[in-house]
KESEBA-989217 format. One record per residue (C-alpha): residue number from 1; z, y, x. Coordinates in steps of 0.25 Angstrom, whole numbers. Layout:
DRENMAR | n | z | y | x
DRENMAR | NUM | Z | Y | X
...
This chain:
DRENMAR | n | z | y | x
DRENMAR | 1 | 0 | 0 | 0
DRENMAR | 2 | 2 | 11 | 10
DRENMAR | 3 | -8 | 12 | 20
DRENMAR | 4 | -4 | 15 | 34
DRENMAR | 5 | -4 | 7 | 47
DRENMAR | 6 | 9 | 15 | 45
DRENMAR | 7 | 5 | 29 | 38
DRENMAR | 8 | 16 | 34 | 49
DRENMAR | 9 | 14 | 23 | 59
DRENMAR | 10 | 26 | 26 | 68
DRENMAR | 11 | 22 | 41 | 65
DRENMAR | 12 | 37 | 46 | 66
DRENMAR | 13 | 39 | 38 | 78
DRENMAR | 14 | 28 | 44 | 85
DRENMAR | 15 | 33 | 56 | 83
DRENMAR | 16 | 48 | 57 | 82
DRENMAR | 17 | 49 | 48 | 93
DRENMAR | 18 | 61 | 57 | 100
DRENMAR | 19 | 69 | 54 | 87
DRENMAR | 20 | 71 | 41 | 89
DRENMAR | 21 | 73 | 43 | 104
DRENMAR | 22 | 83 | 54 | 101
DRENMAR | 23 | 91 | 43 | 94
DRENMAR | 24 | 96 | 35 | 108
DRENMAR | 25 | 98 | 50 | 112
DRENMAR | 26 | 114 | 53 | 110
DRENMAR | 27 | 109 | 67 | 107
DRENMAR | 28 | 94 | 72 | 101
DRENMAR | 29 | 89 | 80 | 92
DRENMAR | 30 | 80 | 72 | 79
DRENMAR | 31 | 77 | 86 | 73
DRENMAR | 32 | 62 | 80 | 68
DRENMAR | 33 | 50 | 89 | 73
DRENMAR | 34 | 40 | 81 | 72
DRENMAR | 35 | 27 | 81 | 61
DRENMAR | 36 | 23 | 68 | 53
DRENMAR | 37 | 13 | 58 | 59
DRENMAR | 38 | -2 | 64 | 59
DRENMAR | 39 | 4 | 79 | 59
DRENMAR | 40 | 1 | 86 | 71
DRENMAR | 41 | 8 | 90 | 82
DRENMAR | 42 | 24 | 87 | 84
DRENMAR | 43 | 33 | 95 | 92
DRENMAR | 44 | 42 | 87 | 102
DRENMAR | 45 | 56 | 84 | 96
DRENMAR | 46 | 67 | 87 | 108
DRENMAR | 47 | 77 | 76 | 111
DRENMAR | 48 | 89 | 74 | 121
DRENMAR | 49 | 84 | 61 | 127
DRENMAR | 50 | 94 | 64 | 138
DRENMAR | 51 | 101 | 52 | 133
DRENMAR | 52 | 92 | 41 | 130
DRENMAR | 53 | 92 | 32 | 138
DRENMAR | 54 | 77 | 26 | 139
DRENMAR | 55 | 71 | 21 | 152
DRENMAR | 56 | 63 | 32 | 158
DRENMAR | 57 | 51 | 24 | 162
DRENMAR | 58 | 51 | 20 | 146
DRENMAR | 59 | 39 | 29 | 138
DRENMAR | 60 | 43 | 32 | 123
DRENMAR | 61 | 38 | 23 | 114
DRENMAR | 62 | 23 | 25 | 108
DRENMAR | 63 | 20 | 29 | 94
DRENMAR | 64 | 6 | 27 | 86
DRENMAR | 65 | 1 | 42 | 84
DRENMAR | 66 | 0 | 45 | 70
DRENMAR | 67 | -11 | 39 | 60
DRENMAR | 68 | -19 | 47 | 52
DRENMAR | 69 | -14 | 40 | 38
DRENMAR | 70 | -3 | 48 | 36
DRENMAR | 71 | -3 | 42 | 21
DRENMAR | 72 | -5 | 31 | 12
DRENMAR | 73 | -15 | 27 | 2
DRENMAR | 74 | -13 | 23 | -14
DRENMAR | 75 | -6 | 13 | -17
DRENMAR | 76 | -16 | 2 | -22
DRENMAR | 77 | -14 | -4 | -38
DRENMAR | 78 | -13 | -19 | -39
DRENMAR | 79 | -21 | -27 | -49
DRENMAR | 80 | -20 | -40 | -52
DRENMAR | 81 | -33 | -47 | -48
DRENMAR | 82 | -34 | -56 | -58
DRENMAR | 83 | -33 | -44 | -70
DRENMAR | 84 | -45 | -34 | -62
DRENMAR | 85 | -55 | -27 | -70
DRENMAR | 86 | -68 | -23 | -63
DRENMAR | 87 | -64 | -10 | -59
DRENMAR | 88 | -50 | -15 | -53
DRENMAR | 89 | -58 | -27 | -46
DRENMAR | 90 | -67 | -17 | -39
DRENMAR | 91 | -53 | -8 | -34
DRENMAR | 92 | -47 | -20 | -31
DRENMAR | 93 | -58 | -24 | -22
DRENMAR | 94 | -58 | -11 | -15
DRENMAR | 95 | -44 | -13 | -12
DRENMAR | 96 | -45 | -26 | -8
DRENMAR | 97 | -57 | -20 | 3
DRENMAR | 98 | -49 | -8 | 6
DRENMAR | 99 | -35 | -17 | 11
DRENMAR | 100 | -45 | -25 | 20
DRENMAR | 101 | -51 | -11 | 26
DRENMAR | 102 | -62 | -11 | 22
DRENMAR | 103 | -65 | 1 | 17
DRENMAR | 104 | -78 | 4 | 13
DRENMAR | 105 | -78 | -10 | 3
DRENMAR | 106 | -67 | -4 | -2
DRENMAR | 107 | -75 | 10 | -7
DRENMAR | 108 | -86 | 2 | -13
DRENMAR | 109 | -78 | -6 | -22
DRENMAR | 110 | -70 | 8 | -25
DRENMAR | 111 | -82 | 14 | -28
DRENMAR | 112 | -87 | 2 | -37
DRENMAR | 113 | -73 | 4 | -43
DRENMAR | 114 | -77 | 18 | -47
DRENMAR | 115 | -89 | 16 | -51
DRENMAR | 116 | -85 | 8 | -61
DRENMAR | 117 | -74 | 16 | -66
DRENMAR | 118 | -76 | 30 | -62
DRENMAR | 119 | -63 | 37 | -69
DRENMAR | 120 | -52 | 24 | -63
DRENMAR | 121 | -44 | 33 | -53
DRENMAR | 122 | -41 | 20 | -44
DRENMAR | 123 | -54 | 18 | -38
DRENMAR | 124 | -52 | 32 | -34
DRENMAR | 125 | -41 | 29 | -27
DRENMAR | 126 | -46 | 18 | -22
DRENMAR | 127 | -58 | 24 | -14
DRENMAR | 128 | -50 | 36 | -11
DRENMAR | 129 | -40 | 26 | -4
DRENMAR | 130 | -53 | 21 | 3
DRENMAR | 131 | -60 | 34 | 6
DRENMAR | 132 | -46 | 38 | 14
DRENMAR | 133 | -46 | 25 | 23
DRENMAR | 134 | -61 | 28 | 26
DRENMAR | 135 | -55 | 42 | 31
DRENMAR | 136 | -65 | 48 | 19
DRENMAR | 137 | -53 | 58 | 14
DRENMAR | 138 | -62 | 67 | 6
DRENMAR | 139 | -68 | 56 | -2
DRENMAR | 140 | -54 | 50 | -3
DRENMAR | 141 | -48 | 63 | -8
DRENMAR | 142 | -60 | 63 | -19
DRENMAR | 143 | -57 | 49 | -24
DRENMAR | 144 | -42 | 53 | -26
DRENMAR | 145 | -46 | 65 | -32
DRENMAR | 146 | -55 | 56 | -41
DRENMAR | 147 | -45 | 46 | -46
DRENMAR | 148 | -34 | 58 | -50
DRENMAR | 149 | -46 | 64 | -58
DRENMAR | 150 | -45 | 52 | -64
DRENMAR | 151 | -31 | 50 | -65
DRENMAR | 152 | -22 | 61 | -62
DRENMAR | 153 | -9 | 52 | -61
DRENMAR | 154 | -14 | 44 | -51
DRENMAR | 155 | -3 | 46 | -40
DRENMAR | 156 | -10 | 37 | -31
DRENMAR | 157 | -24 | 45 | -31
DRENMAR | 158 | -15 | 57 | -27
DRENMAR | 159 | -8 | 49 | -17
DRENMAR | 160 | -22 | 44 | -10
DRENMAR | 161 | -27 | 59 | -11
DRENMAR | 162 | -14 | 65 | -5
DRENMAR | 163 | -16 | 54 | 5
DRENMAR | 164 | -31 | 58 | 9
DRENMAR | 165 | -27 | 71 | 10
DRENMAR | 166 | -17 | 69 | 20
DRENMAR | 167 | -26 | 63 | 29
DRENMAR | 168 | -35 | 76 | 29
DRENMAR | 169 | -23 | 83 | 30
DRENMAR | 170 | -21 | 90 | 18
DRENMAR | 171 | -5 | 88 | 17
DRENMAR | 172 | -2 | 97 | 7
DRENMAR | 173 | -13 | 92 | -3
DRENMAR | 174 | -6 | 78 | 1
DRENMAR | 175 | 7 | 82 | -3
DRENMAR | 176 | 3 | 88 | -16
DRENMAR | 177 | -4 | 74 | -18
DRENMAR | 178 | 7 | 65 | -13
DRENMAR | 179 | 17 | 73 | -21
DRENMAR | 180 | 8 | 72 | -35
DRENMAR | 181 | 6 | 56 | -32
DRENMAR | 182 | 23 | 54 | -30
DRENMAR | 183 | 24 | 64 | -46
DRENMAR | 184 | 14 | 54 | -53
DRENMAR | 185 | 19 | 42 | -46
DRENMAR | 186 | 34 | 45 | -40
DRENMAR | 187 | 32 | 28 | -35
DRENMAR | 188 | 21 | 30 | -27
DRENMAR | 189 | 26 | 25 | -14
DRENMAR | 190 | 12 | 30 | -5
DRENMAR | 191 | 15 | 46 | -11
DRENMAR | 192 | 28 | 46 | -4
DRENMAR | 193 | 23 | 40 | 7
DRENMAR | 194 | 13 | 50 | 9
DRENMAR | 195 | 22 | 61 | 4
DRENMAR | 196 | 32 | 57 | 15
DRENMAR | 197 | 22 | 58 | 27
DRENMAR | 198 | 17 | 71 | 22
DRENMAR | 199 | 32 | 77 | 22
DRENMAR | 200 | 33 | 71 | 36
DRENMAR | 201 | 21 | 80 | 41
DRENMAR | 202 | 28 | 90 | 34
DRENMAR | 203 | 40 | 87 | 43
DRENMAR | 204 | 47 | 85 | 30
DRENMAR | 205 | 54 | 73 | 36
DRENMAR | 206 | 65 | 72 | 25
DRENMAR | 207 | 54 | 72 | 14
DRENMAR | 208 | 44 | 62 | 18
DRENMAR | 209 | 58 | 52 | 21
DRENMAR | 210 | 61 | 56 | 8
DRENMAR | 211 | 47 | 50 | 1
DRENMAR | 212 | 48 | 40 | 12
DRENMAR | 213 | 61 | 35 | 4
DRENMAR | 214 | 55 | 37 | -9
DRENMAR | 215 | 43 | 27 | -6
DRENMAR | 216 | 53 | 17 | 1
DRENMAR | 217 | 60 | 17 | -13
DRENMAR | 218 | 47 | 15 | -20
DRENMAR | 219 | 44 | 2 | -11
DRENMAR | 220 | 58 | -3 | -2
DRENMAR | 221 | 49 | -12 | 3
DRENMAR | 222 | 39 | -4 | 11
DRENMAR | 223 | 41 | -5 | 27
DRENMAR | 224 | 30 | 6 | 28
DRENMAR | 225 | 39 | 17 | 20
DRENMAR | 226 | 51 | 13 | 30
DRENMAR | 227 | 44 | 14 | 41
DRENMAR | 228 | 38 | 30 | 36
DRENMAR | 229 | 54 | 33 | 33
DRENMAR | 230 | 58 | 29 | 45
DRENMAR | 231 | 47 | 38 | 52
DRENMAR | 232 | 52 | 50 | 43
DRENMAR | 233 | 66 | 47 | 49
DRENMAR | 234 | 62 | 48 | 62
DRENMAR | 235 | 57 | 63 | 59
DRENMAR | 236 | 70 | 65 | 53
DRENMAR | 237 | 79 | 59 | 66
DRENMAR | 238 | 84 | 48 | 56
DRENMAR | 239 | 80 | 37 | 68
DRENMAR | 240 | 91 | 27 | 63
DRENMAR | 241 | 85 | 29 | 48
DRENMAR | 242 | 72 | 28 | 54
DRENMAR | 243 | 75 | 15 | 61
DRENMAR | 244 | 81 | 8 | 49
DRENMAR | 245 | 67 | 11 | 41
DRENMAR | 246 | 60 | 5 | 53
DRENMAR | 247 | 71 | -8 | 51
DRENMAR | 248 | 67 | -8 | 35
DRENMAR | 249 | 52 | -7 | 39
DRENMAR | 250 | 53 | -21 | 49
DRENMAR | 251 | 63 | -27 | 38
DRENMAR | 252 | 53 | -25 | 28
DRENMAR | 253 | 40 | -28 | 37
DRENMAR | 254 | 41 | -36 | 47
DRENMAR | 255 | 27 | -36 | 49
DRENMAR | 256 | 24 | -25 | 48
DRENMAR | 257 | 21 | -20 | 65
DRENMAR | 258 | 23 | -3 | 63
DRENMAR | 259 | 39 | -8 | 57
DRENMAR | 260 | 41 | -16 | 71
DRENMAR | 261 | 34 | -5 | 78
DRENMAR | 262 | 43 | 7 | 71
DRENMAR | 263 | 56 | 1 | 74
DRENMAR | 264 | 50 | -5 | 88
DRENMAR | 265 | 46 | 10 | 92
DRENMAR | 266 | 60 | 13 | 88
DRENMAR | 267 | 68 | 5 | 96
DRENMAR | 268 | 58 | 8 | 107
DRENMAR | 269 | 60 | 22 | 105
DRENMAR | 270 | 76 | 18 | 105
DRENMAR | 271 | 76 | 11 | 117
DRENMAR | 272 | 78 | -1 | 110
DRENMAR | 273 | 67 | -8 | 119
DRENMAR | 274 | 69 | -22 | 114
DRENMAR | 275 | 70 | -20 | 99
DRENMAR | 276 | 58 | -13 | 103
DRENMAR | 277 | 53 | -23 | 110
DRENMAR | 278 | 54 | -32 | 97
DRENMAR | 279 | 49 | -24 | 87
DRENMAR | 280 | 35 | -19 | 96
DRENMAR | 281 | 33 | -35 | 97
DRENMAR | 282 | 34 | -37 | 85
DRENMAR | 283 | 25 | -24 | 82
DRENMAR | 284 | 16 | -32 | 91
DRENMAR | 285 | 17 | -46 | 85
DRENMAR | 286 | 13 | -38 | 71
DRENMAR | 287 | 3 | -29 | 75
DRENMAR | 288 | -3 | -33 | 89
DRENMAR | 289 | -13 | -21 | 91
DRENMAR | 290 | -2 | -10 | 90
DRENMAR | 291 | -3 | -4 | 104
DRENMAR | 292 | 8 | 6 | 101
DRENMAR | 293 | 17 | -9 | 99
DRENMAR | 294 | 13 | -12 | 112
DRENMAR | 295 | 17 | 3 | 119
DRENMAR | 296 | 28 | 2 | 115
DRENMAR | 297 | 33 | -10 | 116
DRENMAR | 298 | 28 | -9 | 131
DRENMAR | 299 | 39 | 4 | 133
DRENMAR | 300 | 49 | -5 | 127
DRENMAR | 301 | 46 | -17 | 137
DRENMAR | 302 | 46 | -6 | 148
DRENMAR | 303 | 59 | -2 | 144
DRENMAR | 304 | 65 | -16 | 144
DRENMAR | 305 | 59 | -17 | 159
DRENMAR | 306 | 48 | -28 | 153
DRENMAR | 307 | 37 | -22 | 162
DRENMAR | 308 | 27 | -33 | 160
DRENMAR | 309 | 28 | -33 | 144
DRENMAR | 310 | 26 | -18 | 144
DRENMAR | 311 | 13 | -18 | 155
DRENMAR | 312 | 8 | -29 | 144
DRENMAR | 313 | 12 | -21 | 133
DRENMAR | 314 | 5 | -8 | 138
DRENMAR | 315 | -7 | -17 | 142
DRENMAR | 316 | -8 | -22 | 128
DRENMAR | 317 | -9 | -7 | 124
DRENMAR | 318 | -21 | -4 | 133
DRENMAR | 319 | -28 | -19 | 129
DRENMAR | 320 | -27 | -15 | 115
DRENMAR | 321 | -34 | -1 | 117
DRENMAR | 322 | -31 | 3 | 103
DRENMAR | 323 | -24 | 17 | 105
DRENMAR | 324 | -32 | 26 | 116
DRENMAR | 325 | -19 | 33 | 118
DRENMAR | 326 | -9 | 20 | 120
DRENMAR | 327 | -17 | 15 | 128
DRENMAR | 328 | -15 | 26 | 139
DRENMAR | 329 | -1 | 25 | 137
DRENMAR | 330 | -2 | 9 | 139
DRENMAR | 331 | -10 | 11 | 152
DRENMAR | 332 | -1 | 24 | 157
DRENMAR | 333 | 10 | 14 | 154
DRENMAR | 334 | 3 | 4 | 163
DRENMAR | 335 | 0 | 13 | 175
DRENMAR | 336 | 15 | 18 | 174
DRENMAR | 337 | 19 | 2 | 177
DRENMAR | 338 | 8 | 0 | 187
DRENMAR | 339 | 1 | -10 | 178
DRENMAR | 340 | -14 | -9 | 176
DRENMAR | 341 | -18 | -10 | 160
């Protein structure tokens, strides 16, 4: 249901970093400063680290850079199979197209959807949803804009609209969407998701915990929306709470990899190097093309004194070649241990 290969994948990691490091420090200031993931520049937040002890030769931890999906998409209806009417078999078929990627099936049988019934507001929605993952916003806005001609209460036409519009970078016309899709339908769990990262790039911290909490009361069960709360908390200085939604996220996900990566980064960030060491493995195990997994979990090994398993693990990162940027890291890391790549 929510679309994100995390909408905030470790996004508040990345950048309030020092907030977890300034909680090993016996005295640091958490005051937040940073913007929200895919928000621009963010000014340094200044920490005693005078007395954290972390081995000088260790580098901090490395964060994914922020996505550009800072939202999520409507949430999809479920029909039984067995009770589809044409038009339904046709939306039903898109979707099913659209969950495997691939995209472009998935507008035909939208489009064969509308066809046949020009006024139903879900196949609307439906291409709007797969205009946007095309990174076709324009025509995505139209079909939301469509399916709320057609039916004004849909609060999930003005969720997927709100959503392409925050990908152009039209936040306030975002809000005012996000806010109307939560009025018409105050369970919509993927509206105060939205909402929630849009008061983050607001640097409304408390506000987007605030809807963070409101969608994990909607669905207890979701690892995703503990894993955006415990971001926020971060912003906020609230490692501990931070920390405890990361927990909730791997209690209720255990395979889900970015939960294990979270509360790895964390400990790595903590100096907890073998919990660390744990979690990235497992991080690994899960998802075994995640180069930041293997950074960091290289940093950690140095820590521990594990030399060999961190010049695999930074090799690993140059084999992979999947992010220009680690893989400088990876290699500088290499020369800084005298080991070829």
């Amino acid at each position: 249901m929510l679309v994100r290969k995390k909408i905030l994948l470790l996004i508040a990691l990345l950048l309030s970093l020092s907030l977890l490091l300034g909680a090993c420090s016996k005295s640091s200031s958490t005051e937040p400063v940073d913007n929200a993931a895919d928000m621009g520049e963010v000014p340094a937040t200044v920490i005693d680290m005078s007395n954290v002890e972390v081995p000088t030769d260790t580098p901090l931890p490395t964060l994914p850079p922020p996505t550009d999906t800072p939202t999520v998409e409507p949430s999809v209806p479920t029909t039984p199979t067995n009770t589809l009417d044409p038009y339904s078999e046709l939306i039903a078929a898109g979707i099913a197209f659209y969950e495997s990627g691939e995209y472009e099936q998935a507008l035909g049988k939208f489009e064969e959807a509308i066809a046949l019934n020009p006024t139903n507001a879900e196949g609307y929605i439906q291409r709007g949803r797969a205009h946007a993952k095309m990174g076709k916003l324009d025509e995505a806005i139209t079909d939301y804009n469509f399916a709320i001609n057609y039916d004004p209460n849909s609060a999930r036409a003005y969720n997927g609209r709100g959503a392409a519009y925050a990908l152009k970078g039209q936040e306030k016309q975002a809000m005012l969407d996000f806010n109307k899709a939560i009025s018409l339908d105050p369970y919509l769990t993927d509206a105060y998701v939205n909402r929630g990262v849009a008061y983050a790039k607001q640097e409304k911290y408390d506000e987007a915990i605030a809807d963070f909490t409101q969608a994990i009361n909607i669905e207890p069960d979701n690892a995703d929306l503990y894993l955006d709360r415990g971001y926020a908390y971060i912003f906020v200085g609230e490692s501990e709470k931070a920390f405890a939604d990361f927990e909730k996220a791997v209690e209720l996900a255990p395979d889900n990899p970015e939960a294990y990566f979270s509360r790895g980064t964390y400990y790595l960030s903590n100096a907890k190097y073998e919990e660390a060491v744990a979690d990235l493995s497992k991080a690994i195990e899960l998802d075994p093309d995640n180069s930041y997994a293997y950074m960091n979990r290289g940093k950690a090994y140095l820590a521990l004194e594990q030399t060999d398993n961190a010049i695999a693990d930074f090799k690993k990162v140059v084999e992979l070649n999947n992010v220009p940027d680690l893989v400088q890291e990876a290699n500088e890391q290499l020369q800084k241990l005298n080991a070829a790549p």
